[in-house]
N, C-alpha and C positions, 0 to 999 in steps of 0.2 A: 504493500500500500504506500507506502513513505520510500523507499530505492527507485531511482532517477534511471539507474542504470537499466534498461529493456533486455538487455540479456540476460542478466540477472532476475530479471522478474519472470523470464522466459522460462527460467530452471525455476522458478519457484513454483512456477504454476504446474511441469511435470512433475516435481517430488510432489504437490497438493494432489494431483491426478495418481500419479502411485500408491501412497498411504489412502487415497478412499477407495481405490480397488481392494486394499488388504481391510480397510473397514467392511467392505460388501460378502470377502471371503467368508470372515468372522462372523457374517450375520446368514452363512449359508446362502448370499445371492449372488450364486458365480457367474451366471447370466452377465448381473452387470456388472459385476466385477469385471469380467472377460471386454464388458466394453470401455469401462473406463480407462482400463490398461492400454487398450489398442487406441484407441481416441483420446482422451484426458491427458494420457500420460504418454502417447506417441506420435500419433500423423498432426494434432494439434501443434506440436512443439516444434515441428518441421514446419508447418506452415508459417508459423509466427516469425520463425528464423527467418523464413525466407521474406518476410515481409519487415522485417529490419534491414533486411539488406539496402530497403530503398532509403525508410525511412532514416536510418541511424540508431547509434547504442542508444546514444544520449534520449529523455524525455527533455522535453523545450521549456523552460523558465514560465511557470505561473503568471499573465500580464493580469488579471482579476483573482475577484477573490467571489466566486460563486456560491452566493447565501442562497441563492434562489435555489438552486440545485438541492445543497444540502437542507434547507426548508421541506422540500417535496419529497426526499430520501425517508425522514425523519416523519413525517403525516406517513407516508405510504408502509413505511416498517410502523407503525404506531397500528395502522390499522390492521395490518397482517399477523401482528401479536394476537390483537383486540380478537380478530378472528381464531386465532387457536386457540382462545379459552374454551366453544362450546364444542372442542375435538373431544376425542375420547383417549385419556391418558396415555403413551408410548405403551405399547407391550401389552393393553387391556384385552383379556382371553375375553371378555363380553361385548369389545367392541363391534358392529354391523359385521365390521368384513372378517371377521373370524365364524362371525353367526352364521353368514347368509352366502357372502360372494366366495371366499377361497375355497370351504365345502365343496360347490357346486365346482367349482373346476377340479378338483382333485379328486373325487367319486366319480363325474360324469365324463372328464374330456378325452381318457384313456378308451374309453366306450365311444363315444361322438366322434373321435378326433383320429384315436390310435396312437396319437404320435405318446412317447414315453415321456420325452421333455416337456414337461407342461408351462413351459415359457415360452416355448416356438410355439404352441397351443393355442397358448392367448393372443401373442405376437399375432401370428400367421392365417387367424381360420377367427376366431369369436370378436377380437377386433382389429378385423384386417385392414378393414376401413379408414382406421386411425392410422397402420401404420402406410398406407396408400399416402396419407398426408402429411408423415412425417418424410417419405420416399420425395412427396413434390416440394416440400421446403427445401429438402438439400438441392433438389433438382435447380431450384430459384436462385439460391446462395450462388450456385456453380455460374448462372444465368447472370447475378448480380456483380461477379467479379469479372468475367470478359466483357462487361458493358463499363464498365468501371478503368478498368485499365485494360485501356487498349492499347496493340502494341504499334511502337512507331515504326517504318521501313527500315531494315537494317542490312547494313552493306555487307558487301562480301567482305569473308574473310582474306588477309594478306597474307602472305608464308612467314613472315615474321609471329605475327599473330598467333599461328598454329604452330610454330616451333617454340613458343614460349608457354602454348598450352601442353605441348607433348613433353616438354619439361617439367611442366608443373606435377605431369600425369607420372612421368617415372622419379620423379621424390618420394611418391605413396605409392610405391608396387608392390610391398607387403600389405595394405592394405587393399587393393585391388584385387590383389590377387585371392585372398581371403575370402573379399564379400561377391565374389566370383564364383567362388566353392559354395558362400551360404546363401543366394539369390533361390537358385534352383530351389532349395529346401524350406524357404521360405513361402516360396509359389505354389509348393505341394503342400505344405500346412495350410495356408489360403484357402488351395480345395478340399482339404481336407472337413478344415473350419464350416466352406459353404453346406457340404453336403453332409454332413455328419450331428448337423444342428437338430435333427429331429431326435436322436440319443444323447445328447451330451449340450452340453455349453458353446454355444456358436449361434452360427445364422448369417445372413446374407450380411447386414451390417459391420460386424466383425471383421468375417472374410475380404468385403471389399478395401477395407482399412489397411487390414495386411497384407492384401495384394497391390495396394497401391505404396504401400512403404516401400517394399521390394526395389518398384519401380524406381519410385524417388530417391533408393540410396547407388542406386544403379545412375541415376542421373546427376547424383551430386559427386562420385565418382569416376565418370567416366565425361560427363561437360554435358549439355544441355543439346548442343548441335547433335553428336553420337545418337541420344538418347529419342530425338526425333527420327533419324531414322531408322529405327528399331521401329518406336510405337509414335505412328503418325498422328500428330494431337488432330486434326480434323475428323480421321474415324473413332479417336477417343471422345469428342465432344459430342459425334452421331449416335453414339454407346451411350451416353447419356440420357438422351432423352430413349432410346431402341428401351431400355434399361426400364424406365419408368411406362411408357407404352405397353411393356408385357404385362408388367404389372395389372393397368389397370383391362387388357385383353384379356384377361383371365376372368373378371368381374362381368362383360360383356358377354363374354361367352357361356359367361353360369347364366345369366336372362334371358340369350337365345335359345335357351335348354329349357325355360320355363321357374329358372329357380330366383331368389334376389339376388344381386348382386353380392360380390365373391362367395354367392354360397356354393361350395366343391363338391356338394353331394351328389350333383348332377353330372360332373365329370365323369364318372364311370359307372358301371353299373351295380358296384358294391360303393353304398355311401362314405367306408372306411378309406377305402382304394382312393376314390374321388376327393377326400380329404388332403391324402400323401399327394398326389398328381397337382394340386394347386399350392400345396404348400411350397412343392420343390418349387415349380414356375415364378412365385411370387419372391421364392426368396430367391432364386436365381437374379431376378429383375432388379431386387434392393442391391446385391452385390457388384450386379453391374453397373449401375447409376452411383451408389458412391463409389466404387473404387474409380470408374470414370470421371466425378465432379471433384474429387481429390487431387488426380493428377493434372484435369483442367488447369485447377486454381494452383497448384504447384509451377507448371511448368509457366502460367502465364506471370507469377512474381519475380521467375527467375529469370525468363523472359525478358519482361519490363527492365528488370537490373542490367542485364546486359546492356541490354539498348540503352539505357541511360550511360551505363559506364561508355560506351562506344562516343558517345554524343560529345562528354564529355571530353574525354581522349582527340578527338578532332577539336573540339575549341581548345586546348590546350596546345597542340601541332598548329593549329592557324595563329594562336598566339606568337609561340615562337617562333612561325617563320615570317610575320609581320615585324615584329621585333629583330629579327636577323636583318629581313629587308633596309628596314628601319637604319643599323646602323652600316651597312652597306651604302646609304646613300650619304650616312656622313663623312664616310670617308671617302667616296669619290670627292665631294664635295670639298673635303681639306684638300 
């Protein structure tokens, strides 16, 4: 709250995302413990990085002193307290959702649903609906930063250029070399994560996370040009929306079947089977749409830095060959 320093505040906020995945362990929610580790405490802290790059370590010198702000902080936590007084105490065995709502999913959704995870349960099938909009706000976010920073034309590379990058790249060949051997391995936990979330701790969210880290440590190692032509950002940004599109095809096609929307039981001809068949499709679609709006917004700050450092690097060169010119004509001149 009080450190100036952005970098610093960057690592604070992964050890904060660390220690409350180990708080979620501790309270038996590996679900989201799994996510906050991959998110909270991973592909966030990469983004942030990379959006220092543009900004700077530094935060910029206070010019006011915003009472207004902290007025509207102070009413709005005032009334968010006011409001937990008529909760029902932490940990209350008589509270509703001990009564009425957790029952009903852990009797019925292994019968309803099949799946063993009854977090992908909830997620994926009872309210899918919700997670359909959690699916289009990332979709937005992704949407929100390519309209935000856009990038400027950037000139070709010069052999100087790239032989100061090939330099830079064999200072770190133990490392390269490394995350070389653990990318692959990382890609197949990814799938692993995608498709293994119906037994275990995962789901499309997760997976996308960690398959787009993979990516980005691959891209932060090997330069951002490389890493484009590997994975071409234009079919990544098309994966985006393809991503969210299945999603909500799944839901369209449970109505063309007669049933409501993402109900799965229509899927096949065993209501169980029709369950598993939308579940995978939906959560395939989530993994695809973040791990794609991750790397979007990755590749488009590193992007942006580049092109700014380039911009820069040229008014710098026209300086000093105006200033060479410069004294060039003084001394004709003597």
């Amino acid at each position: 709250m009080f450190t100036r320093n952005l970098l610093a505040v960057v690592m604070l906020t992964g050890i904060y995302g660390l220690l409350s995945a180990c708080f979620f362990v501790v309270l038996d929610a590996v679900d989201v413990a799994f996510t906050e580790a991959s998110v909270g405490a991973g592909i966030s802290g990469l983004l942030m990085l990379a959006a220092i790059t543009i900004t700077g370590r530094k935060e910029a010198p206070k010019r006011h002193k915003p009472f207004l702000a902290l007025f509207v902080v102070l009413v709005t936590g005032s009334m968010l307290i006011y409001g937990t007084l008529d909760m029902p105490y932490f940990g209350d065995p008589e509270a509703p959702v001990h009564q009425h709502v957790a029952p009903r999913y852990i009797h019925d959704s292994m019968e309803e649903v099949g799946v063993p995870n009854i977090v992908t349960s909830v997620l994926g099938s009872y309210r899918a609906f919700d997670t359909l909009g959690e699916v289009a706000v990332i979709f937005t976010a992704g949407i929100g930063v390519l309209s935000l920073l856009s990038l400027p034309r950037r000139r070709k590379k010069i052999k100087s250029e790239e032989a100061t990058e090939e330099q830079m790249h064999e200072r770190h060949m133990v490392v390269r070399i490394v995350s070389k051997a653990l990318i692959p391995f990382i890609l197949l936990f990814a799938l692993y994560v995608q498709f293994h979330g119906d037994f275990g701790p995962g789901g499309g969210f997760q997976a996308g996370v960690i398959f787009a880290a993979a990516i980005i440590l691959y891209t932060m190692l090997f330069g951002l040009d490389t890493a484009k032509k590997v994975f071409n950002p234009a079919l990544i940004q098309l994966l985006a929306a393809v991503g969210l599109l299945l999603y909500a095809c799944v839901g369209v096609v449970s109505m063309l079947n007669g049933a409501n929307f993402l109900d799965y039981n229509v899927l096949a001809d065993d209501p169980v089977s029709g369950q598993h068949i939308g579940i995978l499709l939906i959560e395939l679609g989530v993994g695809i749409t973040v791990a794609s709006v991750m790397l979007s917004i990755f590749f488009n700050f590193d992007g942006r830095r580049q092109a700014q450092a380039e911009i820069q690097a040229e008014k710098q060169q026209s300086e000093q060959e105006q200033k060479l010119k410069g004294e060039q004509d003084v001394s004709r001149t003597l």
